[in-house]
OpenMM code with the backbone's topology and positions (N, CA, C; nanometers):
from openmm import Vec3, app, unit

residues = "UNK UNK UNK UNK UNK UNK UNK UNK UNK UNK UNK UNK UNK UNK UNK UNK UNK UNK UNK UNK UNK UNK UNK UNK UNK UNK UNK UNK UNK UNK UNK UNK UNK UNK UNK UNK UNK UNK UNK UNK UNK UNK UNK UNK UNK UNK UNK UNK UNK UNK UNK UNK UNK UNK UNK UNK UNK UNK UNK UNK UNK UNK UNK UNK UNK UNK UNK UNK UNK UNK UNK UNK UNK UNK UNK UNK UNK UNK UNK UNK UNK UNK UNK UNK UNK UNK UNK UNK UNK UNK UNK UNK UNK UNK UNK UNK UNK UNK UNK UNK UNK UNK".split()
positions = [
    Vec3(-1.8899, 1.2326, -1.1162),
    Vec3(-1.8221, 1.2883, -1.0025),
    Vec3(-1.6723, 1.2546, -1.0081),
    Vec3(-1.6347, 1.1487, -1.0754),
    Vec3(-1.5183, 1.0889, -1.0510),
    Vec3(-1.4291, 1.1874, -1.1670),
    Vec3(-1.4776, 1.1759, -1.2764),
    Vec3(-1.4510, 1.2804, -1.3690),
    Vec3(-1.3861, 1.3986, -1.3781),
    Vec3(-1.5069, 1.4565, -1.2649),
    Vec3(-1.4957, 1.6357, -1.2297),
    Vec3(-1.3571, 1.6043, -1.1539),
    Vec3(-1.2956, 1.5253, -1.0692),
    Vec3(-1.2239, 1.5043, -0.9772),
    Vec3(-1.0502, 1.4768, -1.0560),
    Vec3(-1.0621, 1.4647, -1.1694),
    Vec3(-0.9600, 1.4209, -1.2506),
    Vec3(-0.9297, 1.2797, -1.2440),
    Vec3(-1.0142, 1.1713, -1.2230),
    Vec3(-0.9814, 1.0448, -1.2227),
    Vec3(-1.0277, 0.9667, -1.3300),
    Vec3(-0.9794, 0.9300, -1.3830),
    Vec3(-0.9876, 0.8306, -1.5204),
    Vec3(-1.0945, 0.7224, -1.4919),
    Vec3(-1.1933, 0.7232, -1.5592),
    Vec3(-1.2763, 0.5780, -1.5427),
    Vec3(-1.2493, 0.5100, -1.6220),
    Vec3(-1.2474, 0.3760, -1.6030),
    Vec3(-1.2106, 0.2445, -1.6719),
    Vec3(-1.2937, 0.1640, -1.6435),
    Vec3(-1.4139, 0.1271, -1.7541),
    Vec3(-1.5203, 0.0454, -1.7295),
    Vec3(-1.4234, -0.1467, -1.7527),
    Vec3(-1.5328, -0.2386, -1.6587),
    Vec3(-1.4846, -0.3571, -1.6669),
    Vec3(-1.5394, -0.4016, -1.7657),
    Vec3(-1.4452, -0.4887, -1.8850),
    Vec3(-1.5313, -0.5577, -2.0050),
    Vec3(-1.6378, -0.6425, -1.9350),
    Vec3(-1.7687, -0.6486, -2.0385),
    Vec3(-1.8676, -0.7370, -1.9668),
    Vec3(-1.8623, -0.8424, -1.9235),
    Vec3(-1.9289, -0.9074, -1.8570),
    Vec3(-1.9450, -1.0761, -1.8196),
    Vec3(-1.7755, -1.1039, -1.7228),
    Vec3(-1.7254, -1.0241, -1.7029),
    Vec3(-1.5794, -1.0712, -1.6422),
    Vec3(-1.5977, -1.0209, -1.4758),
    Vec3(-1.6324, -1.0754, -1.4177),
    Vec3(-1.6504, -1.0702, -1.2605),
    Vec3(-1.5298, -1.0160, -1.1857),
    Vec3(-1.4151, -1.1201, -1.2567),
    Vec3(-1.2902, -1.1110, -1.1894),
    Vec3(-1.1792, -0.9612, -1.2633),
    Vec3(-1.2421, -0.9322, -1.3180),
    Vec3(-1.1417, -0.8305, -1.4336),
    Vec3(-1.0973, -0.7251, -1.3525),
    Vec3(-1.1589, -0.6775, -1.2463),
    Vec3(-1.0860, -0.5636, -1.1115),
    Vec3(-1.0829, -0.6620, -1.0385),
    Vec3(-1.0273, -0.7742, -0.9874),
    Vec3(-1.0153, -0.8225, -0.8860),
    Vec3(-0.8800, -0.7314, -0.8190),
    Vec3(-0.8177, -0.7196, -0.8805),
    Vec3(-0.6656, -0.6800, -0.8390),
    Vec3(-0.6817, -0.5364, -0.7601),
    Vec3(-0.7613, -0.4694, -0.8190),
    Vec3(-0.8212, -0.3144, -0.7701),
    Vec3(-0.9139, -0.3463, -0.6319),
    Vec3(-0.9790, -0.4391, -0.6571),
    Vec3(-1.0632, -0.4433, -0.5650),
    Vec3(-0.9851, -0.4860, -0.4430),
    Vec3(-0.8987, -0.5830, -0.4560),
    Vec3(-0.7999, -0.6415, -0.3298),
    Vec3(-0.7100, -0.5197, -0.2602),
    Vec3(-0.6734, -0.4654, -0.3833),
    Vec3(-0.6209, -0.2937, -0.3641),
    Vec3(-0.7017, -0.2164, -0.2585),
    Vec3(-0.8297, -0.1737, -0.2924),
    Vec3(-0.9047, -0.1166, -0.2081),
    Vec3(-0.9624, -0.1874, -0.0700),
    Vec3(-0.9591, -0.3541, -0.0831),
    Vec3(-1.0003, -0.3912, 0.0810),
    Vec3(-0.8771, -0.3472, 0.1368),
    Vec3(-0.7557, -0.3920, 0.1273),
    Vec3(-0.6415, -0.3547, 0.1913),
    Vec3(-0.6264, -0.2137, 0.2490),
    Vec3(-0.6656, -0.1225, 0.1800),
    Vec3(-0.6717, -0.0012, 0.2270),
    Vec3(-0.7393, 0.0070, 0.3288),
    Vec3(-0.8568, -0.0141, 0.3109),
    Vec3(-1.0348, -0.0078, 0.3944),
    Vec3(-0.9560, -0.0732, 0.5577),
    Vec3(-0.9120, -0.2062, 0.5035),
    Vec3(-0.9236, -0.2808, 0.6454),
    Vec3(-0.7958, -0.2441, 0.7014),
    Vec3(-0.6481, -0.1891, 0.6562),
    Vec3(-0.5283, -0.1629, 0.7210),
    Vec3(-0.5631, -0.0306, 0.7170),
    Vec3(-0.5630, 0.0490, 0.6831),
    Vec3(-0.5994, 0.1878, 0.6730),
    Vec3(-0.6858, 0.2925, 0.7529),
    Vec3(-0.7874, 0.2666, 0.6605),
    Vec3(-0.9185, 0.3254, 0.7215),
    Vec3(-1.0329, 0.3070, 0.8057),
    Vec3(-0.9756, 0.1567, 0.8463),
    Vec3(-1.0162, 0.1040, 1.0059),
    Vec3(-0.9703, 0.1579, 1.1224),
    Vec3(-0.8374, 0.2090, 1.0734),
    Vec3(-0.7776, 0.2636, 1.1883),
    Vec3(-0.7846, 0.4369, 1.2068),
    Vec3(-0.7812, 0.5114, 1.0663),
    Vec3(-0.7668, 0.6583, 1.1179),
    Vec3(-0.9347, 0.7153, 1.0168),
    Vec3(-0.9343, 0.8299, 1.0822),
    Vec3(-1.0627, 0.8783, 1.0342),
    Vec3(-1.0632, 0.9821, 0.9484),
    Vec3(-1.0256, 0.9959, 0.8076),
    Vec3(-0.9269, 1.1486, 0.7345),
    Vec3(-1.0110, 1.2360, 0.7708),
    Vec3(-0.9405, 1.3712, 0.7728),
    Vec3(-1.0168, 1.4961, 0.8207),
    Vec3(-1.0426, 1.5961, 0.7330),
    Vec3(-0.9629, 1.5487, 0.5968),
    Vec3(-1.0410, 1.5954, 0.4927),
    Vec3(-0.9798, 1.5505, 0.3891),
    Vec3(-1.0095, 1.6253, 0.2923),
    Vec3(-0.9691, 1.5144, 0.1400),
    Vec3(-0.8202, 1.5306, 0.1230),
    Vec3(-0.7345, 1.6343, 0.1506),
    Vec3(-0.5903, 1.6643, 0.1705),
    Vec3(-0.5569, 1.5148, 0.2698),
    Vec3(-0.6213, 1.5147, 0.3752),
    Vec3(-0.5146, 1.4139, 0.4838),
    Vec3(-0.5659, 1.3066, 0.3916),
    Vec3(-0.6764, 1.2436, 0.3248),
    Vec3(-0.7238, 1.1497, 0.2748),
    Vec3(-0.5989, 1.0935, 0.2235),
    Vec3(-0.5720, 1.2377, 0.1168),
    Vec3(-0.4681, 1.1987, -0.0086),
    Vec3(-0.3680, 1.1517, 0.0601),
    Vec3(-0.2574, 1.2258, 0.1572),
    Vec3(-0.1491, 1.2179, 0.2168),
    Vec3(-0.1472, 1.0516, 0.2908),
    Vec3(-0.2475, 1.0286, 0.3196),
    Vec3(-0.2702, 0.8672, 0.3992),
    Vec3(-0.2659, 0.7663, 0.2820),
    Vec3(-0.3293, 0.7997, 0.1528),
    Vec3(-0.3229, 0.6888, 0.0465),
    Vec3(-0.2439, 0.6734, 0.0087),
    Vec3(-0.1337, 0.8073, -0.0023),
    Vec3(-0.0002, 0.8204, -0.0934),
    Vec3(0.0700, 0.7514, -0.0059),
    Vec3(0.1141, 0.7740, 0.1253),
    Vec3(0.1953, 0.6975, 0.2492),
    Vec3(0.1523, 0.5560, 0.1936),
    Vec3(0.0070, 0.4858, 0.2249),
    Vec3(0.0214, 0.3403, 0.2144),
    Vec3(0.0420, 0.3187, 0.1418),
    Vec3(0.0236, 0.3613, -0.0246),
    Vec3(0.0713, 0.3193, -0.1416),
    Vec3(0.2184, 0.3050, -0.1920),
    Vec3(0.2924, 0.3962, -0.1217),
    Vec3(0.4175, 0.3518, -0.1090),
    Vec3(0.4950, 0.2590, 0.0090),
    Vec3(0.3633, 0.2079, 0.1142),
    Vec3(0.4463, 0.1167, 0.2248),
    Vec3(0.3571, -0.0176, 0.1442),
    Vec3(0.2679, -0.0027, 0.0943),
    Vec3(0.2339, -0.0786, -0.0071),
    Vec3(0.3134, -0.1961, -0.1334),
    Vec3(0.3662, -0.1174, -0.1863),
    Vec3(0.4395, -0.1357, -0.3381),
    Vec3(0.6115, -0.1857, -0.2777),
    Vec3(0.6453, -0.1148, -0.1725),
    Vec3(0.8062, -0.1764, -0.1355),
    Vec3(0.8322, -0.1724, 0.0034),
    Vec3(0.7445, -0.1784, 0.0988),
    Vec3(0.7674, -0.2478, 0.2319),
    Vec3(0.6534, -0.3488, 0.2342),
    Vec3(0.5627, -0.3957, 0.1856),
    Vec3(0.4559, -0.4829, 0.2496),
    Vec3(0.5235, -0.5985, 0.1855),
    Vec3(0.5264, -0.7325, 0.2470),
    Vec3(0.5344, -0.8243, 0.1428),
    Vec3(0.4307, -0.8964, 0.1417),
    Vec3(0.3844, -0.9579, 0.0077),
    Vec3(0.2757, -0.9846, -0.0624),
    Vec3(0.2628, -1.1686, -0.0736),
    Vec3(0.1497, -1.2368, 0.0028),
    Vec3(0.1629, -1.3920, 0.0158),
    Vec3(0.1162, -1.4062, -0.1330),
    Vec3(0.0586, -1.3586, -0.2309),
    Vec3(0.0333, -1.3919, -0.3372),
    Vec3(0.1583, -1.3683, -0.4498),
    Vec3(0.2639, -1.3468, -0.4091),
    Vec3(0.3851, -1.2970, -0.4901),
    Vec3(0.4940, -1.4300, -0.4485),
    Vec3(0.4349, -1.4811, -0.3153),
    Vec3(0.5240, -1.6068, -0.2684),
    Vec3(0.6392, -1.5581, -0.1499),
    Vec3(0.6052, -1.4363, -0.0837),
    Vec3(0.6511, -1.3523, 0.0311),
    Vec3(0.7407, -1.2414, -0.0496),
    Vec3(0.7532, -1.1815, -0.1758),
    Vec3(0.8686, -1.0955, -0.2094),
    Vec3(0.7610, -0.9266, -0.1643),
    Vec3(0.8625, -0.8952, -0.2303),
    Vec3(0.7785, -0.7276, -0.1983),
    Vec3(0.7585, -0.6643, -0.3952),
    Vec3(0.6753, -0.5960, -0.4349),
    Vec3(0.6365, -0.5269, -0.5139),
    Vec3(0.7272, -0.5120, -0.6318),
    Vec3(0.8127, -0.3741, -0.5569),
    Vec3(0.9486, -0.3143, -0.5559),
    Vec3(0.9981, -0.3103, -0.4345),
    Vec3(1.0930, -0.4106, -0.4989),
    Vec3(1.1973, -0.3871, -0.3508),
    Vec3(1.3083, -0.2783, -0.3871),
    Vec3(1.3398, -0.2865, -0.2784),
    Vec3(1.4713, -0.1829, -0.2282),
    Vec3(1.5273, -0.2185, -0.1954),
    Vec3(1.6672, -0.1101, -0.1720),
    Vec3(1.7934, -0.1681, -0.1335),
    Vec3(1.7791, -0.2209, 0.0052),
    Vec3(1.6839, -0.2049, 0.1121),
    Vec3(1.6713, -0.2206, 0.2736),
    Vec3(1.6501, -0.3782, 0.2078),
    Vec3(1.5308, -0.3664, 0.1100),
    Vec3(1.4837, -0.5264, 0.1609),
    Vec3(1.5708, -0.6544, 0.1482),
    Vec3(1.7327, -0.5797, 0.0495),
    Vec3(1.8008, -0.7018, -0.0151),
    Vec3(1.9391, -0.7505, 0.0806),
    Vec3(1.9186, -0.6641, 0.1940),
    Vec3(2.0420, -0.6384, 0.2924),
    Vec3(2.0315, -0.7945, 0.3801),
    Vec3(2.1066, -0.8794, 0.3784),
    Vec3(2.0982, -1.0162, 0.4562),
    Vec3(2.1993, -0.9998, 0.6037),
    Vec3(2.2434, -0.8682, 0.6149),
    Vec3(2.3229, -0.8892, 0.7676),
    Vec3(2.2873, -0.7390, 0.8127),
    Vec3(2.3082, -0.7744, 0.9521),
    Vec3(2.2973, -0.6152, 1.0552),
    Vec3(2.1999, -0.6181, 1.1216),
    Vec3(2.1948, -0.5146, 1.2008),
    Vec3(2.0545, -0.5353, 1.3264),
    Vec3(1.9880, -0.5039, 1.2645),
    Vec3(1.8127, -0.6001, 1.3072),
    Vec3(1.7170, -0.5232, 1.2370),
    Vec3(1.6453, -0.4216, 1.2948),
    Vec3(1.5740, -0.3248, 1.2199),
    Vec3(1.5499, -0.2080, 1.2670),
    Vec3(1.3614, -0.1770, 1.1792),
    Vec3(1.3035, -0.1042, 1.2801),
    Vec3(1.2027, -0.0580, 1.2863),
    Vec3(1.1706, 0.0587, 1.1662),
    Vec3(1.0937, 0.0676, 1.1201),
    Vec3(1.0891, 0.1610, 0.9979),
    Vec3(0.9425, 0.2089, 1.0248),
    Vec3(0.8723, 0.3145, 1.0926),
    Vec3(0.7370, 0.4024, 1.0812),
    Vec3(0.7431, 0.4834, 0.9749),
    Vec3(0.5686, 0.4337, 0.9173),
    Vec3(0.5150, 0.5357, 0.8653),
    Vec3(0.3860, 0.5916, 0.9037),
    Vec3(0.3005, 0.6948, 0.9087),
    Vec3(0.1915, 0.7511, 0.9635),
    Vec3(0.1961, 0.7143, 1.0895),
    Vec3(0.2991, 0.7603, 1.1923),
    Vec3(0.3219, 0.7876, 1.2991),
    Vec3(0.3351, 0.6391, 1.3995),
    Vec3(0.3681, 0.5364, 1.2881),
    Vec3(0.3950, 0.4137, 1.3653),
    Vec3(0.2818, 0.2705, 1.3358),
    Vec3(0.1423, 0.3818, 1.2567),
    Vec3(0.0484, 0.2942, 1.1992),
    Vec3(0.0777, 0.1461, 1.0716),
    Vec3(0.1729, 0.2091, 0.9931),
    Vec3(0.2285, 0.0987, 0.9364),
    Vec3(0.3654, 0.0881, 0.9712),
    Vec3(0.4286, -0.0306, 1.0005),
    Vec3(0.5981, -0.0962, 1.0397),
    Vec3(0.6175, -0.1728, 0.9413),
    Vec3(0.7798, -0.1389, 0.9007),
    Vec3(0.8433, -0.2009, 0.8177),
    Vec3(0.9650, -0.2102, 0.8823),
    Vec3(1.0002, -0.3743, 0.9098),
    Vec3(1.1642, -0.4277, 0.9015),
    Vec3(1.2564, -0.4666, 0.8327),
    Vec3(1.3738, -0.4197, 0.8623),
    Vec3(1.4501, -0.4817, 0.7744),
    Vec3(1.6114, -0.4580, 0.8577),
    Vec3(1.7076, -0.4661, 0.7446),
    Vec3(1.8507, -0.4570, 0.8501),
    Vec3(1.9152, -0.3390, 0.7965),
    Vec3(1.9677, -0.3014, 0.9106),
    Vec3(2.0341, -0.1559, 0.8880),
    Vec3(2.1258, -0.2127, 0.8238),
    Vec3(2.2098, -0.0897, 0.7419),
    Vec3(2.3733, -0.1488, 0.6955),
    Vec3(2.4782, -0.1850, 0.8422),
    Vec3(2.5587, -0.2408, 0.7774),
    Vec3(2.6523, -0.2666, 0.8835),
    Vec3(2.7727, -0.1592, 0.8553),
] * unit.nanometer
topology = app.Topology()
chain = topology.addChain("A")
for resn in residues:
    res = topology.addResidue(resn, chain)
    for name in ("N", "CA", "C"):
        topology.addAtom(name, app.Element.getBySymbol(name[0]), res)
């Protein structure tokens, strides 16, 4: 099924428990920030909701296993003066701060 769908399978070498851990942490994050909260209405909004978190993901979330940095950061995240300001995505479901320019 995954196949027909154009998605690449990548089996885990044997005996390695931990070898998707990183995918798998990937996908609770989704499940529990995500898809706890909205209900997709079809496989289009699905996509449009994964693509949004995957990019508030990768350079607005910051990550306690990275030691608080972000993914990819950006120019917002490297700004040390100015008011800080509110950043929505999916209508306010995920927030990102940081400081406007001055």
């Amino acid at each position: 099924m995954l196949r027909a769908c154009g998605t690449e399978v990548l089996l885990t070498p044997p005996r390695q428990p931990v070898a998707n851990a990183y995918a798998e942490r990937f996908v609770l994050s989704v499940r529990s920030e995500l898809l706890s909260r909205v209900i997709p209405l079809s496989e289009a909004h699905l996509r449009r909701l994964i693509t949004e978190y995957f990019a508030h993901y990768n350079s607005e979330r910051y990550h306690q296993g990275l030691g608080g940095k972000l993914i990819e950061p950006t120019e917002l995240a490297s700004r040390t003066s100015g008011r800080v300001v509110c950043r929505k995505r999916l209508g306010g479901l995920l927030r990102y701060y940081h400081r406007a320019a001055a």
